[in-house]
C-alpha positions, 0 to 999 in steps of 0.5 A: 500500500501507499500512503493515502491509497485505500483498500477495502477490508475484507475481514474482521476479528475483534475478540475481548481481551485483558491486558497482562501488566509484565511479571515481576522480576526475579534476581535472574531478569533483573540482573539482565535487565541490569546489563541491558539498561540501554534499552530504558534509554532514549537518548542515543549517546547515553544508550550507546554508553550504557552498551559500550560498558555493558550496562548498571554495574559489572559481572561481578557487582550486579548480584552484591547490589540486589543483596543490598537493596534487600537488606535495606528493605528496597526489596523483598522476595516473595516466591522466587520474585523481587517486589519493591517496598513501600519504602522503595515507592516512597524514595523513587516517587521523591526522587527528581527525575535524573536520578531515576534515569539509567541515562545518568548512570552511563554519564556518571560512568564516562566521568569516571572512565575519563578520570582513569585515563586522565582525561579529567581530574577528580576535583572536576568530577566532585565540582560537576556531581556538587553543582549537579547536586545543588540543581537538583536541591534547586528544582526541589524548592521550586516544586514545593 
């Protein structure tokens, strides 16, 4: 077809059904979704950042991280799946919305690859995260 070329329909089939919301995640799909998160990105540099380094966290440091979330009461396990607390809720629901953004971890994560290869010091990434900081403080008071 082309666009604003018509046709006729031949058949129908409307059938009445309910839409599944996903299922919880388990250590192992939240681990995955961990390596993947470029796929909860939209913005294509960021994407492409969190892919070149495989995602949240490393191999090594995924598992440690959903243990923590654990002992802290973010989460709770029930059967074999994952559940967020009231707790959890409650933080993410006063968070600004940078913070929740995977995209802020890839470039937390480009800073720190630059600070290793020496392509910025420290103390420009401390001012970077403290003016960071007080912009969030700032929309914060403004959204009271």
């Amino acid at each position: 077809l082309q666009q604003g070329q018509t046709c006729q329909v031949e058949q129908v089939d409307v059938r009445a059904r309910q839409t599944q919301p996903p299922e919880h995640y388990t250590e192992g799909t939240l681990i995955a979704a961990m390596k993947n998160a470029a796929r909860f990105v939209s913005d294509e540099r960021l994407k492409q950042r969190l892919k070149e380094n495989a995602g949240i966290g490393t191999e090594a440091t995924r598992a440690g991280i959903i243990q923590t979330l654990l002992k802290r009461g973010y989460l709770i396990k029930q059967r074999r799946f994952l559940l967020a607390t009231d707790t959890a809720s409650t933080l993410i629901d006063a968070l600004p919305e940078a913070l929740k953004d995977p995209g802020t971890t890839a470039l937390w994560e480009q800073m720190l690859d630059d600070i290793a290869t020496g392509k910025m010091g420290l103390e420009a990434f401390l001012v970077q995260q403290q003016q960071n900081i007080s912009s969030l403080i700032g929309q914060l008071l403004h959204q009271k």
